[in-house]
Structure formats: structure tokens, C-alpha cells
SEKENU-148794 format. One record per residue (C-alpha): residue number from 1; x, y, z negated. Coordinates in nm, 2 decimals. Layout:
// SEKENU-148794
NUM / X / Y / Z;
...
***
This chain:
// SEKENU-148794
1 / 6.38 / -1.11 / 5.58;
2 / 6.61 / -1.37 / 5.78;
3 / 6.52 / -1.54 / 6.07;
4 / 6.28 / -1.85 / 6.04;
5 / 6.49 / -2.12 / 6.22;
6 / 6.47 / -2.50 / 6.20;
7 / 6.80 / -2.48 / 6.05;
8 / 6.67 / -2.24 / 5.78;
9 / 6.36 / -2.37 / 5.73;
10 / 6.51 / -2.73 / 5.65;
11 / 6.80 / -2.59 / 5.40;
12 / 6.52 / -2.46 / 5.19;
13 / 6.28 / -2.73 / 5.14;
14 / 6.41 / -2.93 / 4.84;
15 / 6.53 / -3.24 / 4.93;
16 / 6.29 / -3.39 / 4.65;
17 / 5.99 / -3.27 / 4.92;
18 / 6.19 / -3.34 / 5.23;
19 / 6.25 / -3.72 / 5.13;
20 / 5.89 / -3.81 / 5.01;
21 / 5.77 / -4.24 / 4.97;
22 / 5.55 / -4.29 / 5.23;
23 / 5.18 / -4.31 / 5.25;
24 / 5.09 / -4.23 / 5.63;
25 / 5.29 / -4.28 / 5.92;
26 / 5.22 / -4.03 / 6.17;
27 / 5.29 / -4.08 / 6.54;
28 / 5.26 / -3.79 / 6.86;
29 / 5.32 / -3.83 / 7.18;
30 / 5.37 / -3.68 / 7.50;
31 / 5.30 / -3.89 / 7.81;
32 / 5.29 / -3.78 / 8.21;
33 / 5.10 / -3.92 / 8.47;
34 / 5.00 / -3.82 / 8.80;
35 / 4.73 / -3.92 / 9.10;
36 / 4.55 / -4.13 / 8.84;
37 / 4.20 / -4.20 / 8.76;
38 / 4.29 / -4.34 / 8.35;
39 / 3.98 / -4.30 / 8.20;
40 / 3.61 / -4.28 / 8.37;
41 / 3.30 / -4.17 / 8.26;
42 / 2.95 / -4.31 / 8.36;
43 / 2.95 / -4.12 / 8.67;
44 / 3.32 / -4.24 / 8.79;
45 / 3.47 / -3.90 / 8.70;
46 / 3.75 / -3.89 / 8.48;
47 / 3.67 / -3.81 / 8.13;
48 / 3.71 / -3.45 / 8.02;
49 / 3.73 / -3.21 / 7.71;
50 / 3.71 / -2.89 / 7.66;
51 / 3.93 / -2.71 / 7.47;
52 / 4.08 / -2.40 / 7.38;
53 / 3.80 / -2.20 / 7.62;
54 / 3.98 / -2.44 / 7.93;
55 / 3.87 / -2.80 / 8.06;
56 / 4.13 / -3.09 / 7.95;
57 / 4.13 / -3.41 / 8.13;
58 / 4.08 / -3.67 / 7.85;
59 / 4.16 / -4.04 / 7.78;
60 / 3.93 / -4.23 / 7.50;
61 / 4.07 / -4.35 / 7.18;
62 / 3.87 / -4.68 / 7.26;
63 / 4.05 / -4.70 / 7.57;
64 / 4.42 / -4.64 / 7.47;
65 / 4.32 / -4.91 / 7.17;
66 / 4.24 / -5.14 / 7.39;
67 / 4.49 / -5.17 / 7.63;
68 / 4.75 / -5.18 / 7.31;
69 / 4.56 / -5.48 / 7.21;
70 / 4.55 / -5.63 / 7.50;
71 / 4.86 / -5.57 / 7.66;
72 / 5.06 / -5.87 / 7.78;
73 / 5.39 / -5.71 / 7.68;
74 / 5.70 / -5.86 / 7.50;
75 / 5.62 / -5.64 / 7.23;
76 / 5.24 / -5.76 / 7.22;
77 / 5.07 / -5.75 / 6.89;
78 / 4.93 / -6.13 / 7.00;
79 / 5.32 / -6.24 / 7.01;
80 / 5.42 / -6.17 / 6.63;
81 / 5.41 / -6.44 / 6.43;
82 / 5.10 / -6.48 / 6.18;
83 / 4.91 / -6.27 / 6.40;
84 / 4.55 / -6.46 / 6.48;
85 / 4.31 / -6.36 / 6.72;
86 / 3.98 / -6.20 / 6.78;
87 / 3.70 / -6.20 / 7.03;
88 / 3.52 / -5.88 / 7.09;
89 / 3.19 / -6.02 / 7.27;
90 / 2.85 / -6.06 / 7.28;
91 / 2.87 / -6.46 / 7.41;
92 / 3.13 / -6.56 / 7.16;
93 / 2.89 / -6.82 / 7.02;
94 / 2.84 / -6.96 / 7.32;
95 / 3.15 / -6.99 / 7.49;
96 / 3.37 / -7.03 / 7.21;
97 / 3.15 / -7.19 / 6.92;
98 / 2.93 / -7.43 / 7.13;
99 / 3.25 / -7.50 / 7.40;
100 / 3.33 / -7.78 / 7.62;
101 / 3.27 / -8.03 / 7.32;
102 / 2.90 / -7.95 / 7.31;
103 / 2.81 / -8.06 / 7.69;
104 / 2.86 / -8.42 / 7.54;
105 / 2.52 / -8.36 / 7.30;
106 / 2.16 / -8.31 / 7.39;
107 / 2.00 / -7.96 / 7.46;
108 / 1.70 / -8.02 / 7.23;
109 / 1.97 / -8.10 / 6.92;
110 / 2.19 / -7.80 / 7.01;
111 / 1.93 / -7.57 / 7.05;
112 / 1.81 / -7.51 / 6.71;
113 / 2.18 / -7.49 / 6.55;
114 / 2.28 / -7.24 / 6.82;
115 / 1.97 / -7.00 / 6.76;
116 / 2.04 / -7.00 / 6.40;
117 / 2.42 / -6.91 / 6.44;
118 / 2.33 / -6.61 / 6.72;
119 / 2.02 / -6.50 / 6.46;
120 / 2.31 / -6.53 / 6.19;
121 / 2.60 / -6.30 / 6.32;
122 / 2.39 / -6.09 / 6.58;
123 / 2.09 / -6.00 / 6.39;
124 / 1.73 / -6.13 / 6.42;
125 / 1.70 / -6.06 / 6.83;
126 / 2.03 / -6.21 / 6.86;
127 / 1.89 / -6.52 / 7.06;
128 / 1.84 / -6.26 / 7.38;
129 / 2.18 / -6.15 / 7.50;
130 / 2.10 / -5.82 / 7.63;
131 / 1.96 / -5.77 / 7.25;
132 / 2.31 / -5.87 / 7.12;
133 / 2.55 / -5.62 / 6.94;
134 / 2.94 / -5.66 / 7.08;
135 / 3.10 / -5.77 / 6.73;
136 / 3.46 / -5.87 / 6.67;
137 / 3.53 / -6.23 / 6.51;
138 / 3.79 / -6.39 / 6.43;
139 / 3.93 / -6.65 / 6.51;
140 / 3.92 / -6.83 / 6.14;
141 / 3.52 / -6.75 / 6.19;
142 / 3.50 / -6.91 / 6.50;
143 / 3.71 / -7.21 / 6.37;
144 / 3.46 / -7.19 / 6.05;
145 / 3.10 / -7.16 / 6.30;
146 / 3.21 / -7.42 / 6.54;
147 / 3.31 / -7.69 / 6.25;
148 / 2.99 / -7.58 / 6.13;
149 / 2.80 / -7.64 / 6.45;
150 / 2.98 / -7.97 / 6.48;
151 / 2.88 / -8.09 / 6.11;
152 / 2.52 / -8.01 / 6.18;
153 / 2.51 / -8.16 / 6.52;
154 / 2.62 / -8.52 / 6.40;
155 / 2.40 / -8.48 / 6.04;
156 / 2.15 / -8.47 / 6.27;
157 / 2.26 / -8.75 / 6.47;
158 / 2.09 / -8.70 / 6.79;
159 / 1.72 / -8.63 / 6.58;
160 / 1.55 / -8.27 / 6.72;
161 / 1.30 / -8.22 / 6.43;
162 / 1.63 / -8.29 / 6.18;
163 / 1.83 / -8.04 / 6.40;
164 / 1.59 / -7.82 / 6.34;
165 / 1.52 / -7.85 / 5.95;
166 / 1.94 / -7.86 / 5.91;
167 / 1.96 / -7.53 / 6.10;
168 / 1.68 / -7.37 / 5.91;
169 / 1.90 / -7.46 / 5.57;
170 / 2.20 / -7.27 / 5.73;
171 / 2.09 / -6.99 / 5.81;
172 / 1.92 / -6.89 / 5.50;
173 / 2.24 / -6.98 / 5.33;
174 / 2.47 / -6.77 / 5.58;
175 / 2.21 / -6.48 / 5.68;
176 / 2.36 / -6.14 / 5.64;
177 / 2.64 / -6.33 / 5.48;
178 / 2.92 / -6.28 / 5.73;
179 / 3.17 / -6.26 / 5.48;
180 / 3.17 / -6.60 / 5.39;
181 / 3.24 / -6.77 / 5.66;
182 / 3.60 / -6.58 / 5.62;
183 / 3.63 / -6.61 / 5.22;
184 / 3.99 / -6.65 / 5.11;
185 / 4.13 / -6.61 / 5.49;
186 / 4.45 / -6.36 / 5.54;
187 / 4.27 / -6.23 / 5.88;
188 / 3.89 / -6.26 / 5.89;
189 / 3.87 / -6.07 / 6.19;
190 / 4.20 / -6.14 / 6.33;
191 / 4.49 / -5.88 / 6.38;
192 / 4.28 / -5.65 / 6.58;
193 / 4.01 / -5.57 / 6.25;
194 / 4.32 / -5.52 / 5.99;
195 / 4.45 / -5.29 / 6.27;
196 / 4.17 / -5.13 / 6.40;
197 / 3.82 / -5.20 / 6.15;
198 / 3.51 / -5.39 / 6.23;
199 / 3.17 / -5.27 / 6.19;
200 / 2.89 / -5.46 / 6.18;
201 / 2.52 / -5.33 / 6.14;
202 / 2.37 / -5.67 / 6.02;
203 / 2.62 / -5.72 / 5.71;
204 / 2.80 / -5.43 / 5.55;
205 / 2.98 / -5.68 / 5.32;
206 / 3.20 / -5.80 / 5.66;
207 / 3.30 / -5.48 / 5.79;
208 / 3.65 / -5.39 / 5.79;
209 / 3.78 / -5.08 / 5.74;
210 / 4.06 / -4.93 / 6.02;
211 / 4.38 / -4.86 / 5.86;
212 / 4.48 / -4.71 / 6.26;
213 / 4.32 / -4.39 / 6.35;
214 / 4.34 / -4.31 / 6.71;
215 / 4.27 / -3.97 / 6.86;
216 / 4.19 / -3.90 / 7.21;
217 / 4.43 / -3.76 / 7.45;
218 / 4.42 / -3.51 / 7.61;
219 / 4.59 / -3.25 / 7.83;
220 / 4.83 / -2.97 / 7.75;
221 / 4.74 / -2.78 / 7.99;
222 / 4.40 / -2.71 / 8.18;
223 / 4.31 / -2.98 / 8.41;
224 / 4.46 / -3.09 / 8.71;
225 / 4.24 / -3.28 / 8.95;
226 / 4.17 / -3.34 / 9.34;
227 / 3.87 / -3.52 / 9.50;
228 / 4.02 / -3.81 / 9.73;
229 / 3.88 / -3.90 / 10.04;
230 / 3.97 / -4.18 / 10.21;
231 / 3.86 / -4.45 / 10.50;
232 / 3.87 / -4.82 / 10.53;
233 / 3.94 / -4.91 / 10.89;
234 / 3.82 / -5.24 / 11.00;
235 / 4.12 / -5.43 / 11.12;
236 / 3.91 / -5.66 / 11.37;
237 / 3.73 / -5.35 / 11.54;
238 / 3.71 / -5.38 / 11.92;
239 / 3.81 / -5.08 / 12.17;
240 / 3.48 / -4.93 / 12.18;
241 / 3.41 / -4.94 / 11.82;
242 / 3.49 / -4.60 / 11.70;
243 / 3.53 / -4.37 / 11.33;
244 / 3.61 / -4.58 / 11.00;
245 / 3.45 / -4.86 / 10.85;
246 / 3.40 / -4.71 / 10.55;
247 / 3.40 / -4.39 / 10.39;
248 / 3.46 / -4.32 / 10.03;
249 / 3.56 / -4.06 / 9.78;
250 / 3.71 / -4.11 / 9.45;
251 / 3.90 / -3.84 / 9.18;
252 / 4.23 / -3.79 / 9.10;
253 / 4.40 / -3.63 / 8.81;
254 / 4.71 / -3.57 / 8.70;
255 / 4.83 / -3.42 / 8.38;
256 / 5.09 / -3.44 / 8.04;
257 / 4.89 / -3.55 / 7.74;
258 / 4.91 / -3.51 / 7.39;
259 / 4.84 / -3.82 / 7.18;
260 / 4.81 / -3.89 / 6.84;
261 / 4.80 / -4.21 / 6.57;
262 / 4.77 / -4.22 / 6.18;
263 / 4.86 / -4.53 / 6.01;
264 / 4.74 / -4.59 / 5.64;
265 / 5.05 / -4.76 / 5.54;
266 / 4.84 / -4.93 / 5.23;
267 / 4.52 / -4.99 / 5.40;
268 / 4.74 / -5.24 / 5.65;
269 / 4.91 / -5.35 / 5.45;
270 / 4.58 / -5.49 / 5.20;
271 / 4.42 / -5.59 / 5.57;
272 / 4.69 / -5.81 / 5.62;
273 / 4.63 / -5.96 / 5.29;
274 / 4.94 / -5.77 / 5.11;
275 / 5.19 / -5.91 / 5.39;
276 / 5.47 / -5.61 / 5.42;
277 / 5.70 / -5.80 / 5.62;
278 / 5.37 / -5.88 / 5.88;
279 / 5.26 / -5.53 / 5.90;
280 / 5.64 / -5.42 / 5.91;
281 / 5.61 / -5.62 / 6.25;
282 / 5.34 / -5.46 / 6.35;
283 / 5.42 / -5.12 / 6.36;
284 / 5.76 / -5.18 / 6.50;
285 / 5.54 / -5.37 / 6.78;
286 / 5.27 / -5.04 / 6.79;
287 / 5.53 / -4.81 / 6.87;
288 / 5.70 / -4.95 / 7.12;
289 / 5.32 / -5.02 / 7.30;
290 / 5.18 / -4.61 / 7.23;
291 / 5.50 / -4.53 / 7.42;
292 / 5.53 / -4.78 / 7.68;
293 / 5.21 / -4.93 / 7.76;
294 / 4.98 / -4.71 / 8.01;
295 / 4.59 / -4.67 / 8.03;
296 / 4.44 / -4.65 / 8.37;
297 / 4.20 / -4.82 / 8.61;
298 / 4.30 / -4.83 / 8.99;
299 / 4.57 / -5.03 / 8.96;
300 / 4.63 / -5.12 / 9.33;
301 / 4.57 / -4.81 / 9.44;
302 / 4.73 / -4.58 / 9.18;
303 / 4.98 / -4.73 / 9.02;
304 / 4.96 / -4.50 / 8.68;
305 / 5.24 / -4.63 / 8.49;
306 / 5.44 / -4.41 / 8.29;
307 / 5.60 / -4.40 / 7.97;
308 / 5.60 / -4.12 / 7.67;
309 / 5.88 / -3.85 / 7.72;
310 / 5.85 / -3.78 / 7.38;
311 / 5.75 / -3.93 / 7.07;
312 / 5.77 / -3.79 / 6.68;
313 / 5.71 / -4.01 / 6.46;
314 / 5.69 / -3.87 / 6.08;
315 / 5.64 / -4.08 / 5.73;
316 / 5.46 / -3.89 / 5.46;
317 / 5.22 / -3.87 / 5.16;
318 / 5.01 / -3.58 / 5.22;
319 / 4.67 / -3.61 / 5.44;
320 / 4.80 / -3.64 / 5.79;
321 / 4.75 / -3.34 / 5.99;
322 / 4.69 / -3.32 / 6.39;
323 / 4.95 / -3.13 / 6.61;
324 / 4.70 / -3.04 / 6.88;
325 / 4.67 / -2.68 / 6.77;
326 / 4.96 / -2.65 / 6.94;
327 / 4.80 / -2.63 / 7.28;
328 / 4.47 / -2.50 / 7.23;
329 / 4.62 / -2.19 / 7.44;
330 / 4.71 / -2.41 / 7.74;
331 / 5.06 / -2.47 / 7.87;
332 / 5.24 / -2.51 / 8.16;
333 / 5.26 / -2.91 / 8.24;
334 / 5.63 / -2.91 / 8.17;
335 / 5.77 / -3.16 / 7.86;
336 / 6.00 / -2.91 / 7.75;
337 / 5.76 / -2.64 / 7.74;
338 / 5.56 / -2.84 / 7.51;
339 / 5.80 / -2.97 / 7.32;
340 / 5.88 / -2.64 / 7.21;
341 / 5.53 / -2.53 / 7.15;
342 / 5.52 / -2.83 / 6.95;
343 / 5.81 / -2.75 / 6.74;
344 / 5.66 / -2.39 / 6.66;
345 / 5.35 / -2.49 / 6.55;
346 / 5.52 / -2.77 / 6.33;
347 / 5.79 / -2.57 / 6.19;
348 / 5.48 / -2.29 / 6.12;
349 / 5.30 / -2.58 / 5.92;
350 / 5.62 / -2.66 / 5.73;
351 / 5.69 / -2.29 / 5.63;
352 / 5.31 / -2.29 / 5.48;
353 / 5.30 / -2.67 / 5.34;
354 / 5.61 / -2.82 / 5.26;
355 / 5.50 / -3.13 / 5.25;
356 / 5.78 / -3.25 / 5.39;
357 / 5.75 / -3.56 / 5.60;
358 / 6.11 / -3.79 / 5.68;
359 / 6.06 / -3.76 / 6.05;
360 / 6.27 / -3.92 / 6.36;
361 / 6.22 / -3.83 / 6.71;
362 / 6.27 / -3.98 / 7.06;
363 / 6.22 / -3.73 / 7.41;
364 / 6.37 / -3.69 / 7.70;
365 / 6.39 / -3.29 / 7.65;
366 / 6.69 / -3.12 / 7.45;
367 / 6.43 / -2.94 / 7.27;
368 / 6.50 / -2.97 / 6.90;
369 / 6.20 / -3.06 / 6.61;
370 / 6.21 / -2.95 / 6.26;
371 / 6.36 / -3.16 / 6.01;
372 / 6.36 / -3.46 / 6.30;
373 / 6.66 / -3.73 / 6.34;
374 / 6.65 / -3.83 / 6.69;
375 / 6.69 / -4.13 / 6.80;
376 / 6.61 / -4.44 / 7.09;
377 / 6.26 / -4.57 / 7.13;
378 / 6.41 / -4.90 / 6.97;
379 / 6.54 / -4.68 / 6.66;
380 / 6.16 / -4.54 / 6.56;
381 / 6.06 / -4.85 / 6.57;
382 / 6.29 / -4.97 / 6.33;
383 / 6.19 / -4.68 / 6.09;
384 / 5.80 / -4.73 / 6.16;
385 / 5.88 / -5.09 / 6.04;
386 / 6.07 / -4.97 / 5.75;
387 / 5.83 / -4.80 / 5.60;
388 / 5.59 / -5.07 / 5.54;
389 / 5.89 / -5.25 / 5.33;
390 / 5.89 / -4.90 / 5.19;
391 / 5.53 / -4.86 / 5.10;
392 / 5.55 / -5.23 / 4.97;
393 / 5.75 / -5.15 / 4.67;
394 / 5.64 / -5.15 / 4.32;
395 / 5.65 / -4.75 / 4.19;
396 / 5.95 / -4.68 / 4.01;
***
């Protein structure tokens, strides 16, 4: 029996599974960082897995979302056009429902309105902050509440006891019925909820479901960490003071992570209300922020910024499929190494499946990857964009 090779391996997968119409787009990374504190747990440690029988230093899927979400970037998901926003808080009726214009009315008219809109989106305890769930709305159901809040306020034209009978009628018609204060909107919960899903206990009917699946990093290789100690010395200390000001202890990690992203192609596209050429947009925009945008606390002090030295990104109609079995036997913390434990355990997975994904590839290794045209960060992202046009056209 010949040799498996790439080469091999690619001449005999017909071209008919090779070139499949896309369902999922499928993107892995490799990212390097070192001295960094990314990702803490409760106790200020940074977060770990194990894996593999060895420890892995860890970074959350809820962090890398966020900062992706967040990042002031020119390829920011808030900068593309048609893209609304979202608040993720527990005081969003407060400070962006009843805002500046409310100061201008009295308490004792207010009060009753702004109970029934906190009972009505954050449950039946939802007057008490600390009883509050953090939900995501967006911003057309924060436009909605606080023309809402307004209407009420001057039906009830400065009257308490009408303020109070008008906010008893709205709540039993908007109760558990989230939904409608969205109905017929392209973004209910703004670009962040047809990215990323919204769950909300109180009303099923408004959750969202997350077309992005985010997996946590994690390390190639077994974890790499050092306990820093360090002293403040007080600059205005006099000759006879003596020893540090302060004394403190903090840990650091360093470490080449493996990071992974499945986009439903058709679940964004029918969160962003059947808009191809918006969700085109935004995976051109997602790529470029997985690859360039880094997570990590300790800014001043660490500086963790880094890029991906590789990326794969791969466009396909079978159930995606992890690459992380690639390192559960640990390797060294080299991006060629990986890369080429990568590319056995993929082309392994293509010899057994065939399910041929179009793949293109950006790193910063000569390593080859099965079946992979490779190609500038700028390039993937024109493919990832691609195939939403792709996935938007009616079946032949």
C-alpha cells in the first residue's frame, strides 16, 4: 500500500466531495503569548484544564467572545453597517430606558412605570438589583421600552394613582412577552444575539439561538506558569524608611493555544433576518478579530498582545468536528510542531471521512495542511465572507 501523503490523499477524494456547498464554516487557530495573566478564575489564578492526563492553561469561550464584541478595532463588528447594538446588564432599565429625560418628571409618577418594566424583562424580583438576571437587549427593545416609558409617563400627566393603574395595564400586557417588544425587527437583540444567542429564563419565546459556537482555548502543551513577586516602592520614602511599600504576588503564564469557532452559515444568516450580504460582513469582520484581537487582563503590566500564527479556516456540510485531539498527547510549545500534529490528525480524519471541506489556510510556519490553499489573513477573510453569499443561494 502507497504512502498516505497530503498529495495522495487529496488526488483521491473526488472532486465532487472535495468541493462541497457550505453549511458550517470552521475556523482553528493557534495563538502565542507569554508572561500573561489572560484569563482568571475566582481566586486570581489563571484558568486551567486538564487534558490529556496533563494541566492546560485555559482561556473561556465567554471571554474570547467578549473581547471580539467589544473590541474597538477597524474591523469591529459595531463598525459594519446595519449592525445595531446590545446592552448586556442588569441596570439597562435604568440607565438607558429611564435616562437623562426622566430627571425632568416626578419620582412618585416614574416609580410605578419603572417597576413594571424591571418586573417585566427581569422576572418578578426584578425591582432588587442584586435579584436581577444580566440579559442582553437590544437596542430596538430599548428604543421600544423607553417610548413606552415616555407614553405612560405623559398619559399619566403628572397623576401617581393614574401612573400606577397605566403601569398595571402594561405589564399584564407585556409579561413574559419579551418578544413583542421586538416583533417585525431585523435585530431584536442587536448584532451580538444573531452572533452569539440570548437566553432568557423568564420568556423562552425571546431567546435567541447562537449561530457562533465558541470553544475554550487552551494549551498545546502542559502548562507553563511562574508565581510573580513583586514590590511597590514608595517614591516619597525618607532615609530611614526601609523594605517596600508593598508586597504582592500575582501569576504568570505563558503558552501556544489552540482555538476553535463553528459558524452555522444558515442560522446567521436567519438571525440577521435573511441578510447574506450583512452576515457576509460579519464573518469577514470575525476573522480578522479571532486572529488579531487578544484576551487578557493586566494590561499595563503585561502587555499580552499577540496575534494567531496560524489560522485554518475550512467550509463544509458535515457536522463540524474539533481538532483538539490533536494535542491531547502534549507538545512542545513550538508553531510548527503543532502545525504538523495538526496536519496528521486532520489528514487521519480525511482518510476515514471524506467529507471533504474547501479549506484555506494562513501561518507563519512552512508546514503544509491537507487539501488547504494558503493564503493572507485578508484572503480568509474574503472566503469566510464568501461563503455566506454562497450559502445564500437558492439550491440548484
Amino acid at each position: 500500500m502507497p504512502e498516505l501523503t497530503t498529495v495522495n490523499l487529496i488526488n483521491r477524494c473526488p472532486r465532487s466531495l472535495r468541493m462541497t456547498e457550505p453549511r458550517f464554516l470552521q475556523i482553528h487557530f493557534l495563538a502565542p503569548y507569554a508572561a500573561a495573566l489572560l484569563n482568571r478564575d475566582d481566586s486570581g489564578l489563571a484558568k486551567r484544564l486538564p487534558y490529556g492526563g496533563s494541566l492546560r492553561t485555559r482561556i473561556s469561550s465567554q471571554c474570547l467572545k467578549r473581547h471580539w464584541r467589544l473590541a474597538d478595532d477597524p474591523h469591529s463588528l459595531h463598525r459594519i453597517a446595519g449592525s445595531d447594538l446590545a446592552y448586556r446588564s442588569r441596570e439597562t432599565i435604568d440607565r438607558k430606558v429611564f435616562g437623562d429625560w426622566s430627571q425632568d418628571h416626578d419620582d412618585a409618577v416614574l416609580k410605578p412605570i419603572r417597576e413594571a418594566m424591571l418586573t417585566a424583562i427581569y422576572g418578578d424580583k426584578g425591582v432588587e438589583k442584586k435579584s436581577r438576571q444580566t440579559l442582553l437587549l437590544g437596542a430596538v427593545e430599548v428604543d421600544y421600552l423607553e417610548a413606552e416609558a415616555k407614553r405612560l409617563v405623559i398619559d399619566a400627566a403628572g397623576d401617581a394613582k393614574a401612573s400606577a393603574e397605566l403601569a398595571k395595564e402594561w405589564h399584564k400586557a407585556h409579561k413574559a412577552n419579551l418578544k413583542a417588544l421586538s416583533e417585525g425587527a431585523k435585530l431584536p437583540g442587536g448584532l451580538t444575539a444573531a452572533l452569539f444567542g440570548r437566553m432568557i429564563t423568564s420568556d423562552p419565546k425571546a431567546n435567541i439561538e447562537a449561530p457562533v459556537h465558541v470553544a475554550h482555548a487552551f494549551t498545546v502543551h502542559a502548562e507553563e506558569s511562574e508565581s510573580d513577586y513583586f514590590v511597590a516602592a514608595d517614591d516619597l520614602a525618607r532615609d530611614e524608611d526601609s523594605g517596600a511599600d508593598t508586597i504582592q504576588e500575582t501569576e504568570l503564564t505563558s503558552g501556544l493555544y489552540y482555538g476553535y469557532v463553528v459558524v452555522d452559515l444558515r442560522g446567521l444568516i436567519d438571525n440577521l433576518g435573511g441578510d447574506a450580504d450583512l452576515a457576509g460582513e460579519v464573518l469577514h469582520n470575525l476573522i480578522y478579530l479571532i486572529a488579531e484581537v487578544s484576551p487578557g487582563a493586566k494590561l499595563g503590566s503585561t502587555a499580552p498582545y499577540s496575534r494567531a500564527s496560524f489560522m485554518l479556516v475550512e467550509a463544509g456540510d458535515r457536522q463540524p468536528r474539533s481538532l483538539a485531539e490533536a494535542f491531547r498527547e502534549k507538545c512542545a510549545a513550538n508553531t510548527s510542531m503543532a502545525i504538523g500534529k495538526l496536519a496528521e490528525h486532520l489528514a487521519s480524519l480525511d482518510a476515514a471521512y471524506a467529507t471533504g471541506e474547501d479549506r484555506r489556510v494562513m501561518t507563519l510556519s512552512n508546514a503544509d495542511i491537507p487539501g488547504a490553499e494558503r493564503g493572507s489573513l485578508a484572503e480568509l477573510a474574503s472566503f469566510a465572507r464568501g461563503r455566506a453569499a454562497k450559502e445564500a443561494e437558492p439550491a440548484a
